[in-house]
C-alpha positions in Angstrom: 53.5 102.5 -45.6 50.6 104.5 -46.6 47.5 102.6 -46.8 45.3 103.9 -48.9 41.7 105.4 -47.4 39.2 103.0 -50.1 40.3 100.0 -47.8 38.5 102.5 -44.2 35.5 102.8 -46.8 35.6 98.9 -47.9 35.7 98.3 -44.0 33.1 100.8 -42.4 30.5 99.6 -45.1 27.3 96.9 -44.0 28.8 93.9 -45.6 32.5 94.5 -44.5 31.4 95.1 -40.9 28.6 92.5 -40.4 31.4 89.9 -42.0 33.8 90.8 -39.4 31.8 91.5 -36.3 28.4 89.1 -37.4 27.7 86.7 -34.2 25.9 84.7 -37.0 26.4 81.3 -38.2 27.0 82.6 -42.0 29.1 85.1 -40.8 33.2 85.4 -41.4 33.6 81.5 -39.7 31.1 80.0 -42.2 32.8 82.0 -45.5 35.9 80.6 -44.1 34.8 77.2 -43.7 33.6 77.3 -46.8 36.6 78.4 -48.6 38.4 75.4 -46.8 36.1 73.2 -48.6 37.2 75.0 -52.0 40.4 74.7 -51.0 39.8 70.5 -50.5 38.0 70.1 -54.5 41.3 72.2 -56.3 43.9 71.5 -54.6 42.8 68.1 -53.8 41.4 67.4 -57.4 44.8 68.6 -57.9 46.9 66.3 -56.0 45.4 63.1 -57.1 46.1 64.1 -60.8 49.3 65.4 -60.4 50.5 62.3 -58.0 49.1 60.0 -60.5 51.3 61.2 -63.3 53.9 60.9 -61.1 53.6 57.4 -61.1 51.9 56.6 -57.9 49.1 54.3 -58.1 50.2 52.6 -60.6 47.1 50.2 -61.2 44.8 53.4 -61.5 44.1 54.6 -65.1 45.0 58.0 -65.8 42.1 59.0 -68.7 38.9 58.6 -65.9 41.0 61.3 -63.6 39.3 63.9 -66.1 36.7 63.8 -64.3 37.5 65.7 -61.8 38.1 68.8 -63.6 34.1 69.5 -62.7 35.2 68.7 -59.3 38.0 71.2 -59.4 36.2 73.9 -61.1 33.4 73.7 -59.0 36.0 74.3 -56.1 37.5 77.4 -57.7 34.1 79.1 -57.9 33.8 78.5 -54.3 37.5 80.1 -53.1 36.7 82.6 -55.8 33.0 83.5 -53.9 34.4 83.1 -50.3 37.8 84.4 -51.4 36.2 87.5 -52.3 34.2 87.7 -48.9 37.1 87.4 -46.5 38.9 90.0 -49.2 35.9 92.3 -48.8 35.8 91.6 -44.8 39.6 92.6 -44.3 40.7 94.4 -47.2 43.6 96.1 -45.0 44.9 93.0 -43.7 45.0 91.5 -47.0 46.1 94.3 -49.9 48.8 95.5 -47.4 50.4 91.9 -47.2 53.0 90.6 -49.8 52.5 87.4 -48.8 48.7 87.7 -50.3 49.9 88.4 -53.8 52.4 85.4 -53.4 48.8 83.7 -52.3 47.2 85.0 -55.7 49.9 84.8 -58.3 50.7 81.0 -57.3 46.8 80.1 -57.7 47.3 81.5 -61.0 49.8 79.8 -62.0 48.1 76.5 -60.3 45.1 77.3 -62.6 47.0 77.6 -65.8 49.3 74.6 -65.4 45.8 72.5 -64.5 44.6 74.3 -68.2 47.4 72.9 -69.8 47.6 69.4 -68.1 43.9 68.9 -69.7 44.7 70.3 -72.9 48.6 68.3 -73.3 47.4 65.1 -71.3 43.9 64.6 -71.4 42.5 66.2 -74.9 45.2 64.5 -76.4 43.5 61.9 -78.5 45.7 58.1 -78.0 47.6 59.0 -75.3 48.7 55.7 -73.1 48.6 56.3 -69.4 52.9 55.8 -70.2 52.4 58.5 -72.7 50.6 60.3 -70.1 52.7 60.3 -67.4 55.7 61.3 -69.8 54.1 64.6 -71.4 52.8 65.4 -67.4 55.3 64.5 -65.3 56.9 68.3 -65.1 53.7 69.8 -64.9 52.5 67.8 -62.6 55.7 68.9 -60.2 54.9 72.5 -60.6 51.3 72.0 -59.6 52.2 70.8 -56.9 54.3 73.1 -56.0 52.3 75.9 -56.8 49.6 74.3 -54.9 51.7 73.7 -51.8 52.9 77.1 -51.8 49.5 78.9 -52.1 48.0 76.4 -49.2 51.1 77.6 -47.0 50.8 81.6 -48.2 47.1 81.9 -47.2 47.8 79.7 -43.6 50.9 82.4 -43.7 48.5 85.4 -43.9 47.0 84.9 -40.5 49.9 85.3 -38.8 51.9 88.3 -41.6 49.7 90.9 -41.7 50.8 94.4 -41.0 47.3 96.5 -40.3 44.4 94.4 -39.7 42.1 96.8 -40.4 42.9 101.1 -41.5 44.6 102.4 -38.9 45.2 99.7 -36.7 48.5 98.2 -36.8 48.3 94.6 -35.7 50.2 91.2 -36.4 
């Protein structure tokens, strides 16, 4: 496979290299912390939505689960920062990998099934929590899925990786 020479200037630039090779605290550990955290507002946000149209917790009410779409946003700007970061710090590693744009197109696909769940179950005006549960239940399995699958594809890319950086074949 030919990787192409942008991803040896991406990674011989300040930023790239100080993210990778940084012995300080906000270097590549921090960003990744970070996008762990992220990670715990969506996909946890997420969860508690999707499980709750799924009929667990019963005795919670559906309508004040809205408010975690802040929560959830809020996360994707931080995996969209930090993301971008660990992108820019091993842009070999990453681009080079199919399992990273199994990663990306399942977060998309977690973000517009979380769209539609506010717009079909929440900004619907007299929905009961019955009501609800019936017009979320299928999303609500496909975000979960998606969810699941991009958690696992981005544990998956520490260990798939063909180059970790230009020129240096690793995994």
């Amino acid at each position: 496979m030919a990787v192409p020479e942008i991803f040896q200037t991406i990674e011989s630039s300040r930023l790239s290299t100080w993210l990778r090779e940084s012995d300080s605290f906000f270097g590549f550990y921090f960003i990744l912390l970070f996008h762990a955290f992220g990670l715990a507002l969506i996909v946890g946000g997420n969860a508690v939505i999707d499980l709750r149209l799924l009929g667990v917790a019963p005795d919670l009410p559906i309508k004040p689960l809205e408010r975690l779409y802040g929560i959830m946003w809020a996360g994707f700007a931080i995996n969209v920062i930090t993301g971008t970061l660990l992108l820019y710090a091993y842009p070999t590693k990453a681009l080079t990998n199919f399992v990273f744009y199994i990663k990306l197109s399942l977060i998309a696909l977690g973000v517009i099934i979380m769209v539609r769940i506010k717009r079909k179950v929440f900004d619907e005006p007299g929905l009961d929590d019955a009501a609800m549960m019936a017009t979320g239940k299928m999303m609500a399995i496909f975000s979960l899925v998606c969810w699941i699958g991009a958690v696992t594809a981005g544990r998956l890319l520490a260990y798939t990786y063909i180059y970790l950086e230009y020129g240096h074949p690793g995994g």
